[in-house]
Phi, psi and omega in degrees: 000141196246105194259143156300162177261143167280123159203175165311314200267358200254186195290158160307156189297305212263329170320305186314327210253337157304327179283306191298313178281344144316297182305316170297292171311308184276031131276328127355288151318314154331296176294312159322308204274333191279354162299306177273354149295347198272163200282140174261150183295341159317331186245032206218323178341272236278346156287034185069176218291318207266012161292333170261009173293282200314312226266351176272335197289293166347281198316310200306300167003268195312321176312340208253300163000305215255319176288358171254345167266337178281333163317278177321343174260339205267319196301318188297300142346287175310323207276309217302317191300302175312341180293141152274151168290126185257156255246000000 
């Protein structure tokens, strides 16, 4: 993972870590609406049995997307956080 360096002349620790947990809520938001997005079998019936399997397997995808990418910031987020400021 290639984290900034917390340094004097570059942006700040707490800027660094802040643009990041923003960015984490609004995965957070994300992981919600594709929660309230996900396929009901109503709308899957009449193209036959395996359409809504196919059409959760899709969903399940972006979820495991979207929860992997809010991972990967929170780590990132954590590096950024753990630095001394270098010179």
């Amino acid at each position: 993972m290639n984290i900034p360096t917390v340094h004097l002349n570059g942006t700040s620790r707490e800027s660094l870590v802040q643009q990041r947990l923003t960015l984490i809520d609004a995965l957070r938001d994300v992981e919600k609406a594709i929660g309230q997005a996900w396929p009901h079998g109503r709308d899957y019936y009449p193209q036959g049995p395996d359409a809504l399997s196919a059409a959760q397997q899709v969903w399940h995808e972006r979820a495991n997307i979207v929860s992997d990418l809010r991972d990967e910031i929170i780590e990132e987020s954590q590096g950024i956080f753990d630095q001394e400021v270098a010179p």
